[in-house]
C-alpha positions as CSV (number, residue, x, y, z in Angstrom):
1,X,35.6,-22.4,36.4
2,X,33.0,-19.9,37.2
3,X,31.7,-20.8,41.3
4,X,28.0,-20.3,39.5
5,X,28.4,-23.0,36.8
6,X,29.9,-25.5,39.3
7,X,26.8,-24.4,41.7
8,X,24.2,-25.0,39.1
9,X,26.0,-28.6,38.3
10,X,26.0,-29.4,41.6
11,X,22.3,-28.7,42.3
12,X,21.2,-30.3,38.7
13,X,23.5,-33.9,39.6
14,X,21.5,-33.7,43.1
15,X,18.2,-32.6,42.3
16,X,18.6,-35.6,39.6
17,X,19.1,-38.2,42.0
18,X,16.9,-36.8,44.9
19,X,14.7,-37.6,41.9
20,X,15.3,-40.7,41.2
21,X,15.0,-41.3,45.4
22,X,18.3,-42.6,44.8
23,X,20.7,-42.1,48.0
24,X,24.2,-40.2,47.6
25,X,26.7,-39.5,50.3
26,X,28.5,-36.5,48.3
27,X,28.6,-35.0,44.7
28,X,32.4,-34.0,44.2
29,X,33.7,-32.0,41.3
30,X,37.2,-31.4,40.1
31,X,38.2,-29.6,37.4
32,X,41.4,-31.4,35.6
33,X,42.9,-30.1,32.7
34,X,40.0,-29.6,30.0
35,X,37.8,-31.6,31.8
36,X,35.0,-30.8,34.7
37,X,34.9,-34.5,36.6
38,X,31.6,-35.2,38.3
39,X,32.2,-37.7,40.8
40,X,28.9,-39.1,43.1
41,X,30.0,-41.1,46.1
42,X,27.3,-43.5,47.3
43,X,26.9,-46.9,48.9
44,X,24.5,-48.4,45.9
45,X,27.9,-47.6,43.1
46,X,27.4,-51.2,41.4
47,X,23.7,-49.9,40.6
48,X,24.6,-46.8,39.1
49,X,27.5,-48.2,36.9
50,X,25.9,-51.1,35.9
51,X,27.7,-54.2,34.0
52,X,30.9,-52.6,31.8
53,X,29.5,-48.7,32.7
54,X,26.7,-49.3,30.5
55,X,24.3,-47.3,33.3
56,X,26.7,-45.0,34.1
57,X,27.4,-44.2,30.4
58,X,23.3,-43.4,30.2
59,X,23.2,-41.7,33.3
60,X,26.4,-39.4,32.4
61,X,24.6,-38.9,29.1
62,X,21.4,-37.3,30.6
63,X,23.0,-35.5,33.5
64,X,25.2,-33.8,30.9
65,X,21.9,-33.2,28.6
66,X,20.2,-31.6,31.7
67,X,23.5,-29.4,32.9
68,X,24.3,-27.8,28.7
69,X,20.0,-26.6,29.3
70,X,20.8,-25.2,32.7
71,X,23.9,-22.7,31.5
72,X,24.7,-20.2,28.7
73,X,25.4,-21.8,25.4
74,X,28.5,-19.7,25.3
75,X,29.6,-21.6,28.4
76,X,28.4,-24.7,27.5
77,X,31.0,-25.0,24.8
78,X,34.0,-24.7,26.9
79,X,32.7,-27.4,29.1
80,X,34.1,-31.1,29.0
81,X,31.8,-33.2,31.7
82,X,32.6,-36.4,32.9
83,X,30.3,-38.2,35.3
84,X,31.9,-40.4,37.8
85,X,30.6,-42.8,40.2
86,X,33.1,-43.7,43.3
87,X,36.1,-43.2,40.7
88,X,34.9,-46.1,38.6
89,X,36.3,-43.7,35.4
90,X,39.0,-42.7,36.8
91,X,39.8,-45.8,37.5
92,X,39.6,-46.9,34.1
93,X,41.4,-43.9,32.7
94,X,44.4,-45.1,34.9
95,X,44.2,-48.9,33.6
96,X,44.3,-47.9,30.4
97,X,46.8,-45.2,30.0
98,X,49.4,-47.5,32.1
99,X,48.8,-49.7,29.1
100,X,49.0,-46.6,26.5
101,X,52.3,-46.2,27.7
102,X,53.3,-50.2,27.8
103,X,52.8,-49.8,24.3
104,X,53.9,-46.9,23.8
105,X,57.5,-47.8,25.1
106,X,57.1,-50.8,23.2
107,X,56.3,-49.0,20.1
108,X,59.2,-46.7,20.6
109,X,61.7,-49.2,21.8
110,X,60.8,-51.8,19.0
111,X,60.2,-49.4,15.9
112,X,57.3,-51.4,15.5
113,X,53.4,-50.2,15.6
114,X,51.4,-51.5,18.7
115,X,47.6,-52.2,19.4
116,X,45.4,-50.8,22.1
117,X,42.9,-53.0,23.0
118,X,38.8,-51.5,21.5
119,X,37.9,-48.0,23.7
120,X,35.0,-46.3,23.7
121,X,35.5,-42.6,22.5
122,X,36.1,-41.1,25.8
123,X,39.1,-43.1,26.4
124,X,40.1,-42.8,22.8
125,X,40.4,-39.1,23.3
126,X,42.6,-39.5,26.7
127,X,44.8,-42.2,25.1
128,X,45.7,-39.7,22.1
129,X,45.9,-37.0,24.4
130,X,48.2,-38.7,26.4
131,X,50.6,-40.3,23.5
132,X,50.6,-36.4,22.3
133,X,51.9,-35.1,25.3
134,X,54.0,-37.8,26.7
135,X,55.0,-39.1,23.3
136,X,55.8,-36.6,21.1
137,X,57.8,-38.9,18.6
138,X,54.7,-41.1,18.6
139,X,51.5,-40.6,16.4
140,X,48.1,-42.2,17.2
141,X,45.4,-43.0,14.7
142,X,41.8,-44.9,15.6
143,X,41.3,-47.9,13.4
144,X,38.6,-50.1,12.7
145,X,36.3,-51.4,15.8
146,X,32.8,-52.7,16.7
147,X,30.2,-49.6,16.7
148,X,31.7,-47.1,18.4
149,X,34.6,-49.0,20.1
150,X,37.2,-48.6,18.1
151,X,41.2,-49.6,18.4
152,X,44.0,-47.2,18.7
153,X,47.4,-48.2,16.9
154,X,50.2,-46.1,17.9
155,X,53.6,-45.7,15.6
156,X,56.9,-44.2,14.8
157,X,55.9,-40.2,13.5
């Protein structure tokens, strides 16, 4: 990634919350795989991510919104942001592909179709990702959910 587009995030994350007078120990980003993760350490996390990641998922919204007007549209489409607060994602992401691949032994060893639990579209995304790579013999497909949480069911080919 281009050491000017990671500056400009990191001055738009932290001119955000200097904004917001909201106190931040450090803005980390790491680039992994496709994905440019924002992660903002502070000592207030709970307030940030809120009850299930609902503030986090409005925060990560407007940051990204804020960034995608700060860089060249022909940059801004080759750009996957994730906003992160003390690794609460990345903590999730691990939870759930550990059980991506429960199921997906399951699935393989049992010749029978498993259930993931409803995901938002984020971890929908890793979850096929991951079967995809991991999996090759498997196939994913999103099935019906509440709103935008939807399950994933994964199967023989």
């Amino acid at each position: 990634m281009k050491t000017d587009i990671l500056e400009t995030i990191n001055t738009v994350v932290s001119k955000f919350l200097s904004a917001l007078d909201f106190p931040y120990t450090k803005i980390e980003i790491v680039e992994e795989s496709e994905i440019l993760r924002i992660n903002i350490q502070t000592d207030r996390a709970p307030f940030l991510i809120g009850t299930h990641g609902d503030r986090l998922d409005a925060l990560q919204h407007i940051i990204k919104k804020i960034i995608w007007n700060s860089i060249p549209h022909s940059e801004e489409e080759s750009i996957s942001l994730v906003v992160d607060v003390d690794g609460y994602r990345k903590n999730q992401e691990e939870k759930i592909l550990r059980i991506a691949q429960e199921k997906a032994d399951a699935a393989k060893n049992s010749q029978i179709s498993q259930l993931m639990p409803s995901l938002d579209p984020y971890l929908r995304k890793r979850v096929h990702l991951y079967i995809k790579e991991v999996y090759p013999e498997l196939t994913t497909k999103s099935i019906d959910g509440d709103g935008p949480r939807k399950r994933i069911q994964i199967l023989m080919g």
